[in-house]
N, C-alpha and C positions, 0 to 999 in steps of 0.2 A: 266839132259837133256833128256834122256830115258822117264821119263812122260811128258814132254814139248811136244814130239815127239807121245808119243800114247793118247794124247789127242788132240793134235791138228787132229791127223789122225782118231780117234774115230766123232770127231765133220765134218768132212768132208763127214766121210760112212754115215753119219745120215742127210748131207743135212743142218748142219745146216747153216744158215746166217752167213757168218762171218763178222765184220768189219776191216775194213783197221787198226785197234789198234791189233786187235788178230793177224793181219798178222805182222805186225811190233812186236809185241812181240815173236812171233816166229821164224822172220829171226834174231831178235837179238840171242835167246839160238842160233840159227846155228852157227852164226859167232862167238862168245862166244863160242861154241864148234868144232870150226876151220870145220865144214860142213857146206860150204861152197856151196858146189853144191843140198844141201837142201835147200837155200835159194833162188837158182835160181829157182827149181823148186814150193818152193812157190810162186815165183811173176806169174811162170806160170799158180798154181792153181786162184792165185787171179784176171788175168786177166781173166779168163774161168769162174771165177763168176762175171766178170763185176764189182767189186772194182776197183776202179780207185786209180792208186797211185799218190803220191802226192812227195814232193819233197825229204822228209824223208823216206820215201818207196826206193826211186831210190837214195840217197845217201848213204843208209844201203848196198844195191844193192853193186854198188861202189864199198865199200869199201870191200864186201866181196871178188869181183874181184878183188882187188889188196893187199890182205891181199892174195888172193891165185893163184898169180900171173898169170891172167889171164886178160891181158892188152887189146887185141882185146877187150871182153866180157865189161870191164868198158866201153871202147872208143862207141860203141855202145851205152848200156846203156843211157850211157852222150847225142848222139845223137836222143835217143829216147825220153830222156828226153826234149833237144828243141824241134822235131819237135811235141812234146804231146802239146806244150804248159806251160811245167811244170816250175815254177821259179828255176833258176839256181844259186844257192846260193855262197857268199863264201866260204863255206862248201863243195860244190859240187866242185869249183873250186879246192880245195886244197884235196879233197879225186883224183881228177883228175891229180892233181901235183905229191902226193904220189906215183899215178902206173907209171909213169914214172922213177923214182927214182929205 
């Protein structure tokens, strides 16, 4: 996780372009490494570079808030995911069911 981590932070100091896949592979190592609140702050870095996230972005999201039990943070999310416009999946419904639970 450690080089997931200083690469992706290496690629940021440099500016480089990321794509919406390099971000999703990185909040995945987070949640995969129960850091949790690193994933938050990548969707923050992703929106300050104008990456749009997509429905897989904001269910990774999700699930890291209620993997770390942070139920407000999903509820959001989930919110901000309609009013983006962003399709509301299955997926999205039942990572939404989990934080209740």
């Amino acid at each position: 996780f450690d080089k997931v981590v200083e690469v992706f932070q290496w690629a940021i100091t440099q500016k480089t372009r990321l794509s919406r896949g390099h971000y999703h592979e990185y909040i995945r190592a987070c949640n995969s490494s129960r850091q949790w609140d690193r994933s938050l702050q990548a969707y923050e870095t992703m929106k300050k570079a104008k990456v749009k996230p997509n429905t897989f972005t904001l269910n990774l999201l999700i699930n890291a808030c209620t993997q770390s039990q942070q139920l407000q943070k999903a509820f959001s999310l989930f919110e901000e995911m309609q009013s983006a416009g962003v399709e509301v999946t299955t997926v999205s419904c039942s990572a939404m069911m989990n934080a209740c639970i």
